[in-house]
C-alpha positions in Angstrom: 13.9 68.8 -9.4 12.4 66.2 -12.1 14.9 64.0 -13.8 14.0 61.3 -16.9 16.1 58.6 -17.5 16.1 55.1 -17.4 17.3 53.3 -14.0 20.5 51.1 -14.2 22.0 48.9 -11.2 18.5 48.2 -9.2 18.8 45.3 -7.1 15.5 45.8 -5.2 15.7 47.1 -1.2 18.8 46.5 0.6 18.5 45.1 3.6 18.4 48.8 5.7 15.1 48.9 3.4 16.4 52.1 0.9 17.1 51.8 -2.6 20.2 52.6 -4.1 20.1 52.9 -8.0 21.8 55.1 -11.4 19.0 57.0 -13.3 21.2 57.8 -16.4 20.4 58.8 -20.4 22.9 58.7 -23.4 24.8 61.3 -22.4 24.9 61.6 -19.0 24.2 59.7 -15.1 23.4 60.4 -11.6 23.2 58.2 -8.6 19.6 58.1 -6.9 18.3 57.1 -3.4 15.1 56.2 -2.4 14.4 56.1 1.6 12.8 53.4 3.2 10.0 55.4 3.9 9.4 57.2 1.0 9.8 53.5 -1.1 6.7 52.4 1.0 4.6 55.3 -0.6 5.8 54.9 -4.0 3.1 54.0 -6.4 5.1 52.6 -9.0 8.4 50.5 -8.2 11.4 51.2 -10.1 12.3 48.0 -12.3 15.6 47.2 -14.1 15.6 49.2 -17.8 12.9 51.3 -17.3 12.5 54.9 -18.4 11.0 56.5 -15.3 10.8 60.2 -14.3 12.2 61.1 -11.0 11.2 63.9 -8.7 13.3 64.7 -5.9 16.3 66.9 -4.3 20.1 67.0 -5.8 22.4 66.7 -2.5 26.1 65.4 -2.2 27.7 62.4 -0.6 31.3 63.4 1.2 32.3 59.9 1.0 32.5 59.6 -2.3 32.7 63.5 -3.3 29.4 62.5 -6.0 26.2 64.4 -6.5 22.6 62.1 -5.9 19.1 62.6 -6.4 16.9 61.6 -3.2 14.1 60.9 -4.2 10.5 61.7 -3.1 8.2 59.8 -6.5 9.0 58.5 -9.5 6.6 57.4 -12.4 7.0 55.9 -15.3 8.4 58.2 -18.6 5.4 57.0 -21.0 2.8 54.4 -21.9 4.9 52.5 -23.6 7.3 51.7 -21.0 5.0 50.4 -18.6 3.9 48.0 -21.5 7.4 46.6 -21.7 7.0 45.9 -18.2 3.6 44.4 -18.6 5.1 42.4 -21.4 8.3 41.9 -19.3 6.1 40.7 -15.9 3.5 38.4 -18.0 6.4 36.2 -19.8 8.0 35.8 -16.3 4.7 34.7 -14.7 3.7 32.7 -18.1 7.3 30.9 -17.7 6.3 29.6 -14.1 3.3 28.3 -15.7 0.8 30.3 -13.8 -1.3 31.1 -16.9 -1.8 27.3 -18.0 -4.7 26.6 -18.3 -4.5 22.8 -16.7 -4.6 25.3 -13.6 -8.1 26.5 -13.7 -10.9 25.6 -12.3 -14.4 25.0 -12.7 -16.7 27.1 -11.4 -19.5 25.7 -9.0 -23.0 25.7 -10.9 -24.8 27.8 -8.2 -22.9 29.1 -5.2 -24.7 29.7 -1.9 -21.7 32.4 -0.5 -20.6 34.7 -3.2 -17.4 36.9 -2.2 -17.2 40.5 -4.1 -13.7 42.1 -4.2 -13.8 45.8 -5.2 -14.7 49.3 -3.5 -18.0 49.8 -1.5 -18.6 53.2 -2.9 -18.4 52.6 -6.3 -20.8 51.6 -9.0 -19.3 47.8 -9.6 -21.0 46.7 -6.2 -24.1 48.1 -6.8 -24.6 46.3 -10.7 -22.9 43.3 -8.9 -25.8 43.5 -6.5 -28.7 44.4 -8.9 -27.8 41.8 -11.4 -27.3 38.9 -8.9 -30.9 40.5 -7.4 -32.8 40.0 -11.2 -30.9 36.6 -11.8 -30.5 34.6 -8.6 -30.5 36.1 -4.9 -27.5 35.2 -3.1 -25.7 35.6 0.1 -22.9 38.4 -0.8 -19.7 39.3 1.2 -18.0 42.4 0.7 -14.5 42.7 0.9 -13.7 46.4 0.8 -10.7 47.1 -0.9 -9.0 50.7 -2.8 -9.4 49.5 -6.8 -6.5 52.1 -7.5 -3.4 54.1 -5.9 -0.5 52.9 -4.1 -2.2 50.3 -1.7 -4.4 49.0 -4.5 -2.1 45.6 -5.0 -1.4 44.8 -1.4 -5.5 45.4 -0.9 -6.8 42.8 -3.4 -4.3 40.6 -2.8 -5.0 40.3 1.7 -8.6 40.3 0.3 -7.7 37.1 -1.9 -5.8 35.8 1.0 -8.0 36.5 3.5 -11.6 34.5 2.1 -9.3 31.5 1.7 -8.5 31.9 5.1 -11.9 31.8 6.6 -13.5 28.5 7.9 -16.5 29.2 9.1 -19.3 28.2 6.3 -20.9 31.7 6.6 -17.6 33.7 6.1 -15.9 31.7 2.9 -17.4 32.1 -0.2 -17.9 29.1 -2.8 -16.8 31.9 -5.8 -15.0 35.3 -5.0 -15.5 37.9 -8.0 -12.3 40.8 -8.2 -14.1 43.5 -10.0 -13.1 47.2 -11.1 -14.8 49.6 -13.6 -12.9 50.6 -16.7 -9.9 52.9 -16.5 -6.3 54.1 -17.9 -3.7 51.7 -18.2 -2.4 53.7 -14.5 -5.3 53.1 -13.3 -5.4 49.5 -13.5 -1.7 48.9 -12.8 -3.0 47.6 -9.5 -4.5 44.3 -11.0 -1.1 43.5 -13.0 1.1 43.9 -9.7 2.9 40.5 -9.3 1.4 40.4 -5.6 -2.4 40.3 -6.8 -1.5 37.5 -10.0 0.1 35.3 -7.1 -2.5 35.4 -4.6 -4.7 34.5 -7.8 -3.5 31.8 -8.5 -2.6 30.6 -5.2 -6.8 30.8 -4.5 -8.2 27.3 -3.6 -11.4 28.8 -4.3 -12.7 29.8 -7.9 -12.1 33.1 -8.9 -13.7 35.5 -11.6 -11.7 38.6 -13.1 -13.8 41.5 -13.9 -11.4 44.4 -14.4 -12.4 46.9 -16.6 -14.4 46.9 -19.8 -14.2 44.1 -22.6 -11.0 46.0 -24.4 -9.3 46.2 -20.6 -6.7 43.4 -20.3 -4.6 43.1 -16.8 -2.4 40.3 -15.9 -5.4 38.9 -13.4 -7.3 38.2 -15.6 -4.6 35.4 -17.7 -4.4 33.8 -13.8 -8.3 33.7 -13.4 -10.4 30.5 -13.5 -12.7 32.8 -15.6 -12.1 36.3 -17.2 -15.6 38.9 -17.5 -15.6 41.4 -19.8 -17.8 43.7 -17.2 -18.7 42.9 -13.4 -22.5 42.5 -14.9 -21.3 39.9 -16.8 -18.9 38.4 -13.8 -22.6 38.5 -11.8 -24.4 36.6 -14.6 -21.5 34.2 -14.9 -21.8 33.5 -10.9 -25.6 32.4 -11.0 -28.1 31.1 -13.3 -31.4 32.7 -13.7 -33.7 31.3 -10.9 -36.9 31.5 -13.2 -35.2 29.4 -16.2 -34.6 27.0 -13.4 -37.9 26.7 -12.3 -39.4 26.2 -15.4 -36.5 23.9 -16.1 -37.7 22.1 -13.1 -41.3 22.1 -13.9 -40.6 20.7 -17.6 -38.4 17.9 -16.4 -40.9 17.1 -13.2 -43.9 17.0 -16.2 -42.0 14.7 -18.1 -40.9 12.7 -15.3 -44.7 12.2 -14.5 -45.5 11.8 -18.2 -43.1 8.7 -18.4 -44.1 7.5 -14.9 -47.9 7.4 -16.3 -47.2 5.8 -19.7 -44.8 3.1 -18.2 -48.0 1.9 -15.7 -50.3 1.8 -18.3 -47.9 -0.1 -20.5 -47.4 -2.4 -18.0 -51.5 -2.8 -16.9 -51.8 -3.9 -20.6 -49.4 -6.4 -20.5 -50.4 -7.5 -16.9 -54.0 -7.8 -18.3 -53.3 -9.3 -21.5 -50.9 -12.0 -19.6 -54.1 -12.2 -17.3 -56.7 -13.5 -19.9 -54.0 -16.3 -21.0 -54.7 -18.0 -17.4 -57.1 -20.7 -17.1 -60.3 -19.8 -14.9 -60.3 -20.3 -11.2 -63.1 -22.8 -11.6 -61.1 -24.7 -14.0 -58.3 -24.6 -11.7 -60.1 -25.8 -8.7 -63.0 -28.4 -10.2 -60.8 -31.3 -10.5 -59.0 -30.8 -7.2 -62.5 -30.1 -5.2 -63.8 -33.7 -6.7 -60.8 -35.7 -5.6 -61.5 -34.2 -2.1 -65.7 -35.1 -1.9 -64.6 -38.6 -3.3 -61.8 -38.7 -0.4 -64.3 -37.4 1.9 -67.3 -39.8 0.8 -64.3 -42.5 1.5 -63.1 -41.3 4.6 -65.3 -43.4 7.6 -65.1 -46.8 5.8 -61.6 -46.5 5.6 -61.3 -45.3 9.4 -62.9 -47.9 10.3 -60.9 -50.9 8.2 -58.1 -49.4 9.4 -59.4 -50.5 13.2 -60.5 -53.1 12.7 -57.1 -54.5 11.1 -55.2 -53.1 13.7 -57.4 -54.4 16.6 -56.7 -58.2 14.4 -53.3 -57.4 14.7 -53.1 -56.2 18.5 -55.1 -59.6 19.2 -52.6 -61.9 17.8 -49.4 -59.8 18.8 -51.2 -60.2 22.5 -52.0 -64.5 21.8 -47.7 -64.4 21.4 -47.4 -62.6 24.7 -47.8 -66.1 26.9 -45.4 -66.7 30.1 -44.2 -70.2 28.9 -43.2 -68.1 25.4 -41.6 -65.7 26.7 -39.4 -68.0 29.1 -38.2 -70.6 26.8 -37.3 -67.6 24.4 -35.5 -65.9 27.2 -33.9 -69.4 27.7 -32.7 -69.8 24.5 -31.0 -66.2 24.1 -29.4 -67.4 26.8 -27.9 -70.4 25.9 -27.0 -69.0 22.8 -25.0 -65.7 24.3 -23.0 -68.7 26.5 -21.9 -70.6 23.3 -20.8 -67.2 22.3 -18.8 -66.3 25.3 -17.2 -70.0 25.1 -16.3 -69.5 21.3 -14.9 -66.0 22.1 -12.4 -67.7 24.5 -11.5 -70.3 22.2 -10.6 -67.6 19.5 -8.9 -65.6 22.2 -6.8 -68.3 23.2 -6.1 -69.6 19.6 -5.1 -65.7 18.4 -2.9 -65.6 21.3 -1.0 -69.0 20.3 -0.8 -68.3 17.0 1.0 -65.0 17.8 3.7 -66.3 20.1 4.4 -69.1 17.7 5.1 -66.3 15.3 7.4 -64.4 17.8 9.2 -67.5 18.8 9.7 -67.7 15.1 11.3 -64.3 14.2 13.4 -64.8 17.2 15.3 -67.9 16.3 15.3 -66.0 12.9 17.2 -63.2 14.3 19.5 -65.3 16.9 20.3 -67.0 13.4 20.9 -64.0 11.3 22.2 -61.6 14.2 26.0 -60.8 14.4 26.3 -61.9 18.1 26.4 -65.8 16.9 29.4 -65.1 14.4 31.4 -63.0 17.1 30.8 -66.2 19.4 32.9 -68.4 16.8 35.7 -66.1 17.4 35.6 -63.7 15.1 35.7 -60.0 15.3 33.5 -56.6 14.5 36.2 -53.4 13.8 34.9 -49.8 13.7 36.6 -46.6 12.9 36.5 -43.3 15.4 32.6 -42.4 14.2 31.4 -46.3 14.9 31.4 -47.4 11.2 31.7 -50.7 10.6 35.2 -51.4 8.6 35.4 -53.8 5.5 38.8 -53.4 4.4 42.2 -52.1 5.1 42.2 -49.8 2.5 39.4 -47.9 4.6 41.8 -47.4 7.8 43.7 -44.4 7.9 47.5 -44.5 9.3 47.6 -44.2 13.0 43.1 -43.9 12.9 41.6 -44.9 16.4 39.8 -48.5 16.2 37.2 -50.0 18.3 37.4 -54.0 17.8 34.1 -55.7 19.4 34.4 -59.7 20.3 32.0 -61.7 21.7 33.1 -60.4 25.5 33.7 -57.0 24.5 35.4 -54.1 23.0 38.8 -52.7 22.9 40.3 -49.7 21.5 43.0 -50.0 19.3 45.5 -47.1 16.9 46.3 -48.6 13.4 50.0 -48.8 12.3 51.2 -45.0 11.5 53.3 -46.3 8.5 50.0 -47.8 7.0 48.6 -50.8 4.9 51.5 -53.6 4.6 50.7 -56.6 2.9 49.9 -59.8 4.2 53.4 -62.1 4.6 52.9 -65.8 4.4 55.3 -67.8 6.4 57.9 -70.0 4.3 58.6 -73.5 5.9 61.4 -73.8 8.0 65.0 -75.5 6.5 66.0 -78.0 8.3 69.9 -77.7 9.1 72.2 -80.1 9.0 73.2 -81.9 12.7 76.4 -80.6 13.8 76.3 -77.1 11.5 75.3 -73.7 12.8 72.8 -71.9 10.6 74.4 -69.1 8.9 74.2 -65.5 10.0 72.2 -63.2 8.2 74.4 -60.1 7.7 72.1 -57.0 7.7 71.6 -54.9 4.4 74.4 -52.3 3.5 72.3 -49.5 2.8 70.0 -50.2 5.8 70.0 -47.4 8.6 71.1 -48.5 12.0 68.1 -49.4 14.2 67.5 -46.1 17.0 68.6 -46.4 20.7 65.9 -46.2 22.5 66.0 -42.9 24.5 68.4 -42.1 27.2 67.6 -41.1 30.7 68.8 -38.0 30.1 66.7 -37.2 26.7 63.0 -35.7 26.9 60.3 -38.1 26.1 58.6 -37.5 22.7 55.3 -36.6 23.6 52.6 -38.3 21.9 49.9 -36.4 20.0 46.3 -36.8 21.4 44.3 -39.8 20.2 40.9 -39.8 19.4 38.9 -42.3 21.0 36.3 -44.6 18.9 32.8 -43.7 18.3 30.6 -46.8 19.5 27.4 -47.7 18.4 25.0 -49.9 20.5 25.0 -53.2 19.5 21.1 -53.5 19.2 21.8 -50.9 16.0 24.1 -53.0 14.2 23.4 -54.9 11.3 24.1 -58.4 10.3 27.8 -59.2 8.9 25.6 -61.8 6.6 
């Protein structure tokens, strides 16, 4: 049974691998299956919204008490809805950005390894082959794929896949061409599969689209580094013409050679024109070859002045050379090195009076100056806990540990808890009359009665730890001066 309508609910394979969707018109709908098995043959997919027409058997599901199509193919309804699928697949490709064009790539100038993608039997290889033949002889690989029918996608695309793949230098091509002869728009439905456009553009190596003729557009093509309007053209695109290189070659080694030429004769122009600005070599060398005949022509007088005044001087040099000379000289370095020994002594000697004079001097100084002699007279040096010298009470803390230093010693001392008093002078005594008591002094109303000292029986107060002075050596101390 063949049924047209337009499929509703498709969520693509479930995971047991069938299909489960509603075909369904204006008026009417029925529940359709597609087996696992059956959706593995199926040349066209069913897509969301898409008028299709279904061919398969009307059975019943107990379950649900509900009629179903199974179905064995399905095809699209018309032309124009597989262009609103076309149209529907290339704005979801174009909104991942797969047909930018920031994405392409150049293609290499002349490829050693070309890799074809299309059917060995067909005429595409062959004018692939004959053009690349006339233009540039190449090393082809073949990767023999279907170019239509249900396999046709999954085909191009391993092909795609599979020269990226290789790593050998011999087996991965520096270009791959995809290339089909024209066709219906079924029969290129293959090339717009979102499969093949993905493994396009996934290609790390440049890729030329060659489905069809000129008018044939298919999504590949959009993801292609370059788009051919024929797989003769893909071919010339791949290679230049060998001969145009050669003469290209000739024409730029001629003017290479050309230019070469003309810049040595430039320069042997200038080299000889630079040449007959130079004085002559006999000019160069007359004056220099006269000075040497006159120096020549002078040579054996002056060789033998030159003995002769050296003989004069060995002669007189050897007249000094007499025994008696030589001893009284010898006697009076001598004497002269003793006076300097002697006067070495005396300078010795003096330095080293002169010296001790001056530490004899700074010692008095310091016995003077020093501390030590002012302790001696009976006064004394008072430091606080961290061996500071103290100047006035102010500076002492109530109950602070003291170190006093005399002239025999030190001794450590606690200030008064209840501070700083001030100093009481002593009044002069009254004299009392003979035979009269002196009066008692009655003690102050609002004066506390003095404390008992502590019974036997009460605890002691125990007395807080105290901190023990700081001393400094004495050498370290300054003068009280």
């Amino acid at each position: 049974m063949r049924l047209r309508g337009e499929v509703s609910g498709y969520r693509g394979p479930h995971a047991s691998g069938h299909c489960y969707f509603t075909l369904k018109d204006e008026k009417a709908c029925i529940e359709a299956v597609v087996w696992r098995s059956t959706f593995a043959r199926l040349k066209f997919k069913p897509e969301e919204g898409l008028e299709v027409v279904a061919k398969g058997k009307i059975t019943t599901y107990p379950d649900r008490s509900k009629y179903q199509i199974v179905i064995d193919s399905i095809e699209p309804a018309a032309v124009g809805a597989l262009m609103a699928l076309l149209e529907q697949r290339k704005k979801k490709l174009a909104e991942e950005g797969l047909f930018d064009e920031a994405r392409k790539r150049p293609l290499p100038f002349l490829p050693r390894v070309i890799g074809v993608v299309t059917s060995p039997t067909g005429a595409v290889i062959r004018d692939i082959l004959h053009r690349l033949e006339d233009r540039f002889p190449s090393h082809v690989l073949l990767w023999p794929v279907r170019v239509q029918g249900e396999t046709c996608a999954a085909e191009v695309a391993a092909a795609i896949s599979g020269f990226n793949a290789a790593t050998s230098i011999l087996s991965r091509p520096d270009l791959i061409i995809v290339a089909r002869g024209g066709g219906s728009l079924e029969d290129l439905w293959g090339f717009n599969e979102e499969l093949v456009v993905r493994a396009a553009s996934a290609s790390a190596i440049p890729l030329i689209s060659a489905v069809g003729h000129e008018t044939d557009w298919t999504l590949i093509d959009l993801v292609a580094d370059h788009r051919a309007p024929t797989p003769t053209a893909a071919a010339e695109r791949a290679v230049p013409v060998r001969s145009e290189l050669l003469i290209a070659v000739r024409t730029f080694g001629v003017r290479g050679a050309g230019t070469l030429r003309r810049a040595l004769e430039n320069w042997r122009s200038r080299f000889l024109a630079s040449a007959r600005g130079l004085p002559r070599r006999d000019n160069l060398l007359g004056l220099p070859r006269q000075r040497l005949d006159s120096a020549s022509h002078k040579l054996p007088r002056a060789l033998l002045a030159n003995a002769v005044a050296h003989r004069s001087g060995l002669e007189r040099a050897g007249a000094r050379l007499r025994p008696h000379i030589l001893a009284r000289a010898a006697g009076e370095g001598r004497e002269k090195l003793i006076r300097l020994d002697r006067a070495k002594a005396r300078a010795l000697n003096a330095g080293l009076d002169r010296s001790r004079r001056r530490l004899d001097n700074q010692a008095k100084l310091l016995s003077t100056l020093g501390y030590h002699n002012v302790l001696a007279r009976g006064f004394a040096l008072i430091r606080n806990d961290e061996g500071a010298m103290v100047r006035s009470a102010a500076a002492v803390l109530p109950g602070a540990a003291l170190d006093i230093e005399f002239a025999d010693g030190h001794i450590g001392v606690h200030a008064d808890p209840r501070g700083p008093r001030e100093r009481e002078r002593p009044d002069k005594p009254v004299k009392e009359p003979p035979g009269e008591e002196p009066p008692v002094k009655e003690p102050p109303v609002n004066e506390p009665p003095a404390k008992e000292p502590p019974g036997r029986d009460e605890p002691p107060v125990k007395e807080p730890p105290v901190k023990e002075p700081r001393r400094k050596p004495d050498e370290k101390q300054g003068s009280l001066l």
